[in-house]
C-alpha positions in Angstrom: -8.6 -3.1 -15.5 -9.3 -4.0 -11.6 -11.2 -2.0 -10.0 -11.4 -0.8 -6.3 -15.0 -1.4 -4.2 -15.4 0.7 -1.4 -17.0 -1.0 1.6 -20.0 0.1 2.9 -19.6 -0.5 6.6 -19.7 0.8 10.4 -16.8 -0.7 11.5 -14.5 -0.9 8.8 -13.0 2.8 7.5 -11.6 3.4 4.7 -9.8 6.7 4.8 -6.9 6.5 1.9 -9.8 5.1 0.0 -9.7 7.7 -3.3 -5.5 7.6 -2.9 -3.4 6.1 -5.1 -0.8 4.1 -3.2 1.7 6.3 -4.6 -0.3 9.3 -3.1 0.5 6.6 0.2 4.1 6.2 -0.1 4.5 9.9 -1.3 2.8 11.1 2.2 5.3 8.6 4.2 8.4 10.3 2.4 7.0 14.0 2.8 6.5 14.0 6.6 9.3 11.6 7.2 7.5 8.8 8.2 9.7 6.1 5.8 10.9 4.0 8.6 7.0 3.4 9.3 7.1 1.4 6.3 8.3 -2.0 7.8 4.9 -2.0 10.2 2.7 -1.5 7.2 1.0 -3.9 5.5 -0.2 -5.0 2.4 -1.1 -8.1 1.0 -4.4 -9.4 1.6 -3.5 -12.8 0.7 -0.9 -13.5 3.2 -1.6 -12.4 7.0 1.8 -12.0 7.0 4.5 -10.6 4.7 3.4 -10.3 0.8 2.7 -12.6 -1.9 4.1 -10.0 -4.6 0.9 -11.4 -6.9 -2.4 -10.1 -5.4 -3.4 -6.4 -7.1 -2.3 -4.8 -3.5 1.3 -6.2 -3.7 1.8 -5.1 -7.2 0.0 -1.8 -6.5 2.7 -1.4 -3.5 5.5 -2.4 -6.3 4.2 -0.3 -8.9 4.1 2.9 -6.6 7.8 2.4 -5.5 9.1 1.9 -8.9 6.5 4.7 -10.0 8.4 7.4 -7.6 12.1 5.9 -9.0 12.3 4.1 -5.0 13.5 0.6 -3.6 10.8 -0.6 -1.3 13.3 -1.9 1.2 10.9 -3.8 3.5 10.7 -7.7 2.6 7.7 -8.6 4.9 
């Protein structure tokens, strides 16, 4: 299946790098954070709201359905 590189970088960080995006969205609903969600983004296809067919989108989709959630946020 795909697999995640980790960049090797100064300036880009990658701290959420060895979390699931469920472990992501999880976080957001345990501190309260779900109406941060709008502002996020995930797609690296589009610059701006998501393509639904790139391995982010559907990782995004998959943690949703994955914690029984609607991901309410269309862009």
């Amino acid at each position: 299946g795909p697999r995640r590189t980790r960049v090797v970088s100064n300036t880009i960080k990658q701290p959420f790098f060895d979390c699931y995006k469920t472990d992501i969205v999880q976080a957001y609903i345990d501190y309260d954070l779900m109406d941060l969600l709008p502002y996020t983004h995930t797609c690296t296809e589009q610059s701006v709201g998501r393509c639904y067919m790139c391995w982010q989108c559907r990782e995004r989709s998959w943690a949703f359905e994955e914690l029984n959630l609607i991901d309410k946020t269309t862009t």
